[in-house]
C-alpha positions as CSV (number, residue, x, y, z in Angstrom):
1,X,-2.1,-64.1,-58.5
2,X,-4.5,-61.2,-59.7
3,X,-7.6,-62.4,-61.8
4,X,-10.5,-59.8,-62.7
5,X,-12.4,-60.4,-59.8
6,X,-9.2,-59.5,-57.2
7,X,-7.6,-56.8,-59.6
8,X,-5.9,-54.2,-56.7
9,X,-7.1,-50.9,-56.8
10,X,-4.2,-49.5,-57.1
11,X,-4.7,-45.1,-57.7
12,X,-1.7,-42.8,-57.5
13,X,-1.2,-40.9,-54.2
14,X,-1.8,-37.6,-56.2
15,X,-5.4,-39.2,-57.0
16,X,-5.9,-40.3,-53.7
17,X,-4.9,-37.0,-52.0
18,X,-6.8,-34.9,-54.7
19,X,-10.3,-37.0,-53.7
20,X,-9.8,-36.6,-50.0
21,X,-9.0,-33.0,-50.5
22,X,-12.7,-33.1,-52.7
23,X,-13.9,-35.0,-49.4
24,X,-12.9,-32.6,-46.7
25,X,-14.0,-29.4,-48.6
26,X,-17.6,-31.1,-48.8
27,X,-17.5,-32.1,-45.7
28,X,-16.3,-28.6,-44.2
29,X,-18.5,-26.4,-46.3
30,X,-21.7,-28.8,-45.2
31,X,-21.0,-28.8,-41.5
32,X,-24.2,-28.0,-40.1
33,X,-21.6,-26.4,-37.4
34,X,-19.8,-23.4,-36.9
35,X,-16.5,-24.7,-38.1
36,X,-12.3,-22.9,-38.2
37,X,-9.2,-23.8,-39.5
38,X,-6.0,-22.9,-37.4
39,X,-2.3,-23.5,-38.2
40,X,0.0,-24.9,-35.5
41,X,0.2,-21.0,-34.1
42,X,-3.5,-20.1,-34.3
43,X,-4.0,-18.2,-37.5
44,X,-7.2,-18.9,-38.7
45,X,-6.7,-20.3,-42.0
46,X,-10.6,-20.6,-43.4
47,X,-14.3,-20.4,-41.7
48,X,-17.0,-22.7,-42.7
49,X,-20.3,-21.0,-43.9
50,X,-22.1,-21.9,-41.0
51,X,-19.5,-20.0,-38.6
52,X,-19.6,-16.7,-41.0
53,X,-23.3,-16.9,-40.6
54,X,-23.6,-17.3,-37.0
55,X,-20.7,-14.3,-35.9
56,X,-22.1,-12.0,-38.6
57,X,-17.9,-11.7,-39.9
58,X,-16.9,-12.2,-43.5
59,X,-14.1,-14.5,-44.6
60,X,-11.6,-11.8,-45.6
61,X,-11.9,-10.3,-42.0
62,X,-10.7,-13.2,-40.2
63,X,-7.8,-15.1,-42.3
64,X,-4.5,-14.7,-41.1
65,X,-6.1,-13.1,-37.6
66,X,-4.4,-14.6,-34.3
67,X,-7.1,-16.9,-32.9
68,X,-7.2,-14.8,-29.5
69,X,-8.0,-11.7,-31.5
70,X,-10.7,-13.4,-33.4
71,X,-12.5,-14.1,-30.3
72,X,-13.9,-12.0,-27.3
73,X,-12.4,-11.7,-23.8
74,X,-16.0,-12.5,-22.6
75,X,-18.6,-14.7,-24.1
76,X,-21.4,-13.2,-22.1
77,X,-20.6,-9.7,-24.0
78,X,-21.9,-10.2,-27.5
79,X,-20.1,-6.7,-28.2
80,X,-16.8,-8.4,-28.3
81,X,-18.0,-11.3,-30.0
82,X,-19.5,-9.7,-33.0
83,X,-17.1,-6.6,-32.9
């Protein structure tokens, strides 16, 4: 039996999807690290401020790019990082 001090917080899953969507955009966009988001095949999907900042590449030029041509065949070379 429910009285007001056990009433079930019961939210819709819509609400409850909608605030941990809220919570994972904060959470991305104030990563204090370089952060991507891949699909299953390695597209990147989005980059995190702190990534755009620290390659030097904008948004636009790297959604929908394959994540191996995104990043350099040698990490040493900061030619084929930054492009």
């Amino acid at each position: 039996m429910a009285d007001a001090s056990h009433t079930p917080n019961i939210r819709s899953a819509a609400a409850q999807m909608q605030q941990a969507d809220s919570i994972y955009r904060s959470l991305f966009a104030g990563a204090p690290l370089p952060l991507l988001v891949l699909t299953p095949d390695f597209r990147i999907v989005n980059a995190n401020e702190t990534y755009l900042t620290a390659t030097g590449r904008g948004r636009a030029g790297l959604a929908g790019l394959d994540m191996f041509e995104a990043f350099p065949d040698s990490p040493h070379n900061p030619r084929a990082f930054f492009g």
